[in-house]
Structure formats: structure tokens, C-alpha cells
N, C-alpha and C positions, 0 to 999 in steps of 0.2 A: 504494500500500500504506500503509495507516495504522502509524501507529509507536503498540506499545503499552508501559502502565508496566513499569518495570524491576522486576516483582518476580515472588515465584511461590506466587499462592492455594495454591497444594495444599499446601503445607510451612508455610502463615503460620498456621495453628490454629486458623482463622477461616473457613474454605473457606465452611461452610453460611453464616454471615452476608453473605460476599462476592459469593457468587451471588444472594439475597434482595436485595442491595442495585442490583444491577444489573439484575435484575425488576423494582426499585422505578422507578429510569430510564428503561427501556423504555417501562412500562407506557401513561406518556400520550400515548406518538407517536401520531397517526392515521395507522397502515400499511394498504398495501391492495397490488395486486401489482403496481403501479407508480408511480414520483415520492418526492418526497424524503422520506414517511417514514421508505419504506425506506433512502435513504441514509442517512438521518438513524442511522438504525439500525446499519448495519453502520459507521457512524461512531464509536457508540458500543463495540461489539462489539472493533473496533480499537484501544482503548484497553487491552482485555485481551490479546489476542494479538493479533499484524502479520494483517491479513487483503487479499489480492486481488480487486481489484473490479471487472468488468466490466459492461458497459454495451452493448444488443442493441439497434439500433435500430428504432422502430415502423415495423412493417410489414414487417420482417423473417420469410420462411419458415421454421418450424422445424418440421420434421417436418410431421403432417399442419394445422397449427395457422399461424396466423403470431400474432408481436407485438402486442399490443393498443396503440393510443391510448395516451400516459400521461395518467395525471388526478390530480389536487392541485387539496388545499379549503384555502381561508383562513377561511371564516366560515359561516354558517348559523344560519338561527332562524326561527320559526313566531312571529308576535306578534300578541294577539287584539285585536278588536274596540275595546280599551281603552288597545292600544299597549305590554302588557307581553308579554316576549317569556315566552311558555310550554314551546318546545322551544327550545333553543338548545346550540347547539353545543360552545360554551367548558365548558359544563357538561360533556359529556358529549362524544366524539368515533364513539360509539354511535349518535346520536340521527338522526346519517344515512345513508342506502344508500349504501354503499361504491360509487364510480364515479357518482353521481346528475350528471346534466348539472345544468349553472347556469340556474338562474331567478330572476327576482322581479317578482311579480304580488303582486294582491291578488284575491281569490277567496271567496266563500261556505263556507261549513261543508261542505257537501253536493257541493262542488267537490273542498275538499280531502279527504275523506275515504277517495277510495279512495288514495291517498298514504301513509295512514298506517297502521304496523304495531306493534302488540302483543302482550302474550303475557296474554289474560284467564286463563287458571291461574295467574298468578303477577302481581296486579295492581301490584305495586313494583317490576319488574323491567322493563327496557330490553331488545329484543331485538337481537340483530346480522342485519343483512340485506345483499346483495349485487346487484346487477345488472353485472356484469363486462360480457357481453357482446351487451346488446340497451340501447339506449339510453333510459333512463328516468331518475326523479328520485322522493325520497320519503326519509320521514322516521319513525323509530323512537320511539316514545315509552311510555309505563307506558301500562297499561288505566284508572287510578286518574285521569292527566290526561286523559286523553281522553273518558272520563266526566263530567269536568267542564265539558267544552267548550259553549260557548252558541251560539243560531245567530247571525249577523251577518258580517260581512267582516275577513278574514284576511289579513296581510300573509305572502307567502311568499318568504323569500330564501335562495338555496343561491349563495354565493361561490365556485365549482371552476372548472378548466379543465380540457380535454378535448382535445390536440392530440396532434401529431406531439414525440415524446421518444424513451426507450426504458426497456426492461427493466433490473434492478438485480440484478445477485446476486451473492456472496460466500462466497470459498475458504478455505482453511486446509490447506496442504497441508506433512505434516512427512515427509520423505523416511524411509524403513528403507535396513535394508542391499539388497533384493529390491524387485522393482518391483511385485510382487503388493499387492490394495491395500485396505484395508478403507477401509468410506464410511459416512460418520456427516451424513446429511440432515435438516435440521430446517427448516419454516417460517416463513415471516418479512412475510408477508402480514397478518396478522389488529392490527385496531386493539386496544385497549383491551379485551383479554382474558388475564389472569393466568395459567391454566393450558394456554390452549390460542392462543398458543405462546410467551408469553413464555418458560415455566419448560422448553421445549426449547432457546431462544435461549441461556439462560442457563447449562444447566448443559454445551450442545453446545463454550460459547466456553470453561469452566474445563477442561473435558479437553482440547480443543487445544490451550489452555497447558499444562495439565501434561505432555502428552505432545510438546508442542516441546522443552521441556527435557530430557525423556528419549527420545530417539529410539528406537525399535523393529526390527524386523526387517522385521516388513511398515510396507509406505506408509501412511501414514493420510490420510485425504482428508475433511474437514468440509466441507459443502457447507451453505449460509446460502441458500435463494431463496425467494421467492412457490410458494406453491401449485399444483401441479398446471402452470402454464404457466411455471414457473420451472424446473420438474424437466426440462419438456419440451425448454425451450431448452436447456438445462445436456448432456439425452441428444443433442439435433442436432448439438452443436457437440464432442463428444468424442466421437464416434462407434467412433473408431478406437482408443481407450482404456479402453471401457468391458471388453474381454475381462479387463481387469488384475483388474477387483475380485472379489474370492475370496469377498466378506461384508459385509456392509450392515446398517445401523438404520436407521429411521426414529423420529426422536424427539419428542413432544408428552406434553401433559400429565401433565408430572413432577413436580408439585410439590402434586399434591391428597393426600386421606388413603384414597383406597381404595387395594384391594394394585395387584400389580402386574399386568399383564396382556402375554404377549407373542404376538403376533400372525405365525403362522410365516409363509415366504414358498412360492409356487408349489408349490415343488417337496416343502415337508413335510419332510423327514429331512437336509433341507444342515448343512452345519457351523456355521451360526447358528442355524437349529433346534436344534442338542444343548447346544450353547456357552450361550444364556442362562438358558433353565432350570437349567443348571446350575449356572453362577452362583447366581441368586435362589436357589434351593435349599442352596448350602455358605454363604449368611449367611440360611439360617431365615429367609428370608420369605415370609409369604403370596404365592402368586400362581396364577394361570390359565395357560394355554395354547389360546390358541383358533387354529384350520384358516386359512388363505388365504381370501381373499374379496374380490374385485373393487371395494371401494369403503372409502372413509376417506383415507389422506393418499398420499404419493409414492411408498409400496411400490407402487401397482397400476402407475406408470411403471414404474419398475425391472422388474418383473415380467413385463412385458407379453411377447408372443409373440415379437417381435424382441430384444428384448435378453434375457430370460429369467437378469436379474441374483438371486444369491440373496438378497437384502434383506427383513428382516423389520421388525418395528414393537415399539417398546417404548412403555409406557403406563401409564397410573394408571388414570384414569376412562375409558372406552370412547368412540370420535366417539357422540357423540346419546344416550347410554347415564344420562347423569345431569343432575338438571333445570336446576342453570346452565348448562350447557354452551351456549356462545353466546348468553351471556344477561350484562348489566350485573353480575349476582351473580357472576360471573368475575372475580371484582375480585382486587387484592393479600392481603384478609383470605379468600381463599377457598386459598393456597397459603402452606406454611411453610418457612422456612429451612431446618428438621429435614428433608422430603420430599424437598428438593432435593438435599440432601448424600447421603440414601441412594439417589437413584436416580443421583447422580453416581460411589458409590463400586461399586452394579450395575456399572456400565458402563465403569470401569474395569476390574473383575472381570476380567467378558466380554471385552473388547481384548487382557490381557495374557494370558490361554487363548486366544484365538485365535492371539496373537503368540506362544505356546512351541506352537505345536500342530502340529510337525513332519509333514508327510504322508510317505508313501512309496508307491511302486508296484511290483507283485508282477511281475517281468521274466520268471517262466515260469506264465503267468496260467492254458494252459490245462489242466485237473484240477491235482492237487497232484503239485507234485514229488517226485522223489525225494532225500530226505532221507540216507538211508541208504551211499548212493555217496560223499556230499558229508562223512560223517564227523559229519553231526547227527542221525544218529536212532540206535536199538541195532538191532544188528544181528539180534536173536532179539524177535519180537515176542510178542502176547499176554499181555505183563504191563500193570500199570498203567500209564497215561502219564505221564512225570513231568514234574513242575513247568514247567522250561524245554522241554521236548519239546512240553508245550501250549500254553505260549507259540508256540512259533514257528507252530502251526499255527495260531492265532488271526491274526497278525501274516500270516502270508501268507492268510488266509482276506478279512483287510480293506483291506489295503494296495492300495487303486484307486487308491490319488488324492486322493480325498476324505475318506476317514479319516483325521484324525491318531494320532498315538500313545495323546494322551489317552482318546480314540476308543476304543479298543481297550480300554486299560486299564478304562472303563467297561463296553463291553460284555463284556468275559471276564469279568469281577471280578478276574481278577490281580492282581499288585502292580505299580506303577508301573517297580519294578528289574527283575523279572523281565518284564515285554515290553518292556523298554529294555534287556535282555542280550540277549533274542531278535531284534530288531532288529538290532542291533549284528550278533551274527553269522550272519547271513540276509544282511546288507549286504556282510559281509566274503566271503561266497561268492557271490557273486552274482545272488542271488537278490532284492534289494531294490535301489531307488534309490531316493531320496531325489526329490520332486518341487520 
């Protein structure tokens, strides 16, 4: 467990530059979903809060998936004809496919070319590319270099390794008084890309601080891993824990200028479906709502048919929806300080509604009770129902489980007092419990 500084961002006045500043740190590691950027990373991460770090060795079965190989680059560069290096790595930790096996040859123009990737709509721009899990090598560069290139012999060197290691991922677990657990997942795979994910890294490690210091009622549980095979390890190996989590985010690109975007989970109307809209909405800000949909980051794990966890995604710019997006132009001047603090105070919002969001369950479920016997209803009907008489019947109409209180209060339009009287004495006759 990494020991972090003695202090607490959230209270220091400075939260939005503090988090920017640890974006800024981030930003150069070359991460990928295995080897020591990532440590590198959660190394740094740990300097904000204590974080737990485990380590899944290659070749490891997780689920239907096993462990990949780990792989770590020291260098890389393309050098022409003349001996000056024209891609190179130092520059740029973009400039190579993430996982590329090691080579160095020298090779024709016409040799290297299918190697190489661009983005000609956007000739100044670096793309991000991947080869996780077929073994290949190649190299990213502008359309603008590549246009330039002459024929003659090329020298091509990629410095990596590519052995037996293991997987890296990183916890943050601050105990409530209840073992119920809300989980806050964010990425930690991607190189030298600002918004997609440093600015979930970042503003994921300042709410586990601040919410180490103030403990909750429900568990909070931050989870730090690689993409997609990071979630997957993380579900193999807590199999037996995952029934805990009540509520989930998924968190990436939080620190761009478009609004916000939240992305519901499976199931559509769970208590993170109501919870963050509502949020964004009581601080007036723009934002979207879009359906469930099988592709973009660790909600589709969570989601999946086996665990059918309720986790949803919170966001700025949409996966592939805008033209940096995994592009060099994802740099540090593409996310602000400003961005981060509000999608940090979002989400606090959202945590502490969930954490007051008392549920209960309706102990005589089938039709409606009778009220009347019990001393809560009038005994001469057909007049108007009043006030607390409608409360209770809301209160036992929603009271599954799943509703909280707030719950209710939004869908009746009540007032908060009067279906928190109705509760109260619905509990008191035994008609509620408390979940």
C-alpha cells in the first residue's frame, strides 16, 4: 500500500488546480494494460490516497479471458535514409502501437509502410493504436510526416519486451457503517491521452481522498485497472463480493468542455439511473442521458448477463464521438482545471444521494393494505386524501427495495417531511422495513 501526503485536497481551496496538476504527472507515463507504467501510475495515485495493489500473474485464467504477456518499451524510433530519427518515441509515447513486439531492421519505404498509421483528416495529429492481442509491431505518426517521407532504407527500432509478468490494478476501499457498496471504476491503460483517462484517474483518486476522511454509510470501493481485461480480472477474482455493490460509475473523460453525458446501465431505471441526472440537474448543468449499449468502457463488464451489476458511465465527450478522441490533440491543453473540479463536485453530489438514500420494503406487498384497522387511514372514506394519507400510499406503492426515500419524494412531488412522516409511521406499524 502506498503511503499518501498528509493532507486533504477537498478542504485546501485548490481542489480544481490539484487535480490538473496530477493530470499534468500522469500525462507522460507510457501506460498500456500491462508493466510498469501502470505501476508507475498507481504509484503516483498513492501519493494522494493509500491505494492496494495487486499483481495477477501472466497466464492467469480469468473468466473466459486469461492474462496477457506483460510488455514495457524503453525506446523506439523510425530514422531515414539520412540517419535522422523522424518518429521517435521520446517525443511522443503515441508514436507506437501499444504492445508492438521489438524489432530493429532496416527496410525500404515500401516495406515499412504498411506499419504505419495516420489520421489524413487531421494531418498534425498522432493517432493512438493498439495491438493487445495478436502479435504485431508499428508505428503512429502525422499524415504531414509521412508525406514527407522519401524512398531509400529505413532504420526501424522498437526497444519492448514481451514476457511472462503480470497484470496491475489498484483499490481504494473506505469502509461505511453497511457492507452495501458503491464502485467508482476508472481506466488506467491509455498512454498519453488527457481526457480519456487521465482526467478519470484524477479526479477518481481526489474523491477517495475526500471521502477517506469522511466515511459514509455505504462502502465505497474505487477501482484503478486497464481496460476491459482489468475489469475482467478484478470480476474473476471477487466473484463472491460483487452481490455487495448497490451502484457503480464508470469514469473517463472528465475534464473536456462539452456537457455532460450519462450513460444508464442494463437495466435503465436502477438507483444510479435517477441519482445522477439528478445530480447534474440541482447544479444546472447541461447534460444528456443516453440508453445502455454494449460497447465503450467497463460498464458493458459490470453489466454483463452474469453479474448484471447496476453501473453506469459518467462523461464529457462520448468514446469516438469527438475528433481528438484518441488522437495526440488529447493532450493536457485539451482538459481544464475548471472541468475537473465540476465533474468532481457531480460526483460527489451523486455519492452523498446515494449514501442518504435510505430504501425500505413494503412487508405486506400483496395489493394495498389495510390502513384503516392499523389506525392510519379515516375511517369514513370519499373525501379528499390528505396530505400524509398520500404519502403513505406512495411510500408503500414504492418501497421494493430499490426505491429510496428520495425516490419517492421525486416521484410523488411530496415534500421530503411529509414521506419521511409516512415512513416513519408505516415502519412503526409494521408495514415497512428498512433494507
Amino acid at each position: 500500500m502506498a503511503e499518501a501526503v498528509d493532507r486533504d485536497p477537498a478542504t485546501s481551496g485548490d481542489l480544481d488546480a490539484e487535480m490538473y496538476e496530477l493530470a499534468r504527472r500522469l500525462y507522460p507515463i507510457c501506460r498500456s494494460i500491462t508493466g510498469g507504467g501502470v505501476r508507475e501510475t498507481l504509484r503516483i495515485i498513492g501519493e494522494v490516497v493509500p491505494i492496494d495493489v495487486t499483481e495477477v500473474p501472466s497466464g492467469t485464467p480469468v473468466l473466459d479471458w486469461t492474462v496477457p504477456r506483460e510488455w514495457n518499451i524503453r525506446d523506439a524510433w523510425i530514422a531515414d535514409p539520412s540517419g535522422n530519427r523522424i518518429v521517435d518515441f521520446r517525443r511522443s509515447n503515441l508514436h507506437v502501437v501499444s504492445y508492438s513486439t521489438p524489432i530493429h531492421e532496416r527496410m525500404s519505404l515500401a516495406e515499412l509502410r504498411p506499419h504505419l498509421h495516420t489520421l489524413p483528416e487531421h494531418p498534425n495529429w498522432i493517432p493512438y493504436r493498439t495491438s493487445y492481442y495478436k502479435e504485431a509491431w508499428g508505428f503512429c505518426l502525422t499524415q504531414r510526416t509521412l508525406d514527407g517521407l522519401v524512398d531509400g532504407e529505413y532504420e526501424v527500432r522498437i526497444d519492448s519486451t514481451l514476457g511472462d509478468g503480470s497484470l496491475t490494478y489498484g483499490e481504494v476501499v473506505v469502509p461505511g457503517t453497511v457492507q452495501d457498496e458503491v464502485l467508482i471504476s476508472t481506466h488506467v491503460c491509455h498512454p498519453s491521452l488527457a481526457d480519456d483517462n487521465v482526467s478519470g484517474m484524477a479526479v477518481a483518486a481526489f474523491l477517495a481522498r475526500h471521502f477517506a476522511r469522511r466515511p459514509r454509510r455505504l462502502t465505497l470501493r474505487f477501482l484503478f485497472a486497464p481496460g476491459t481485461i482489468g475489469a475482467i480480472t478484478w470480476l474473476s477474482r471477487n466473484q463472491d463480493r460483487v452481490g455487495r455493490i448497490r451502484a457503480g460509475l464508470t469514469l473517463t473523460c472528465l475534464g473536456d468542455s462539452h456537457p455532460f453525458t450519462y450513460k444508464r446501465t442494463v437495466f435503465g431505471a436502477a438507483e444510479i439511473d435517477r441519482v445522477v441526472p439528478r445530480a447534474l440537474a440541482s447544479m444546472s448543468l447541461p447534460h444528456d442521458v443516453i440508453d445502455y449499449f454494449p460497447y465503450g468502457y467497463d460498464e458493458r463488464q459490470y453489466n454483463s448477463p452474469g453479474f448484471r451489476l447496476p453501473v453506469g458511465s459518467l462523461m464529457r465527450g462520448r468514446h469516438g464521438r469527438f475528433p481528438e478522441y484518441h488522437t495526440s490533440a488529447d493532450d493536457l491543453s485539451f482538459i481544464t482545471a475548471e472541468r475537473l473540479g465540476e465533474s468532481w463536485r457531480v460526483l460527489e453530489r451523486a455519492i452523498e444521494l446515494i449514501d442518504k438514500g435510505r430504501r425500505f420494503r413494503n412487508l405486506a406487498p400483496l395489493g394495498e393494505p389495510q390502513l384503516g384497522r392499523r389506525g392510519l387511514y379515516r375511517a369514513i372514506g370519499g373525501t379528499d386524501i390528505a396530505e400524509l394519507e398520500h404519502a403513505m400510499l406512495w411510500a408503500l406503492s414504492l418501497s421494493d427495495g430499490e426505491h429510496s426515500v428520495d425516490d419517492i419524494v421525486q416521484r410523488s412531488g411530496l415534500s421530503s417531511e411529509v414521506i419521511s412522516a409516512a415512513v416513519e409511521l408505516l415502519t412503526a406499524k409494521g408495514l415497512l422495513s428498512e433494507v
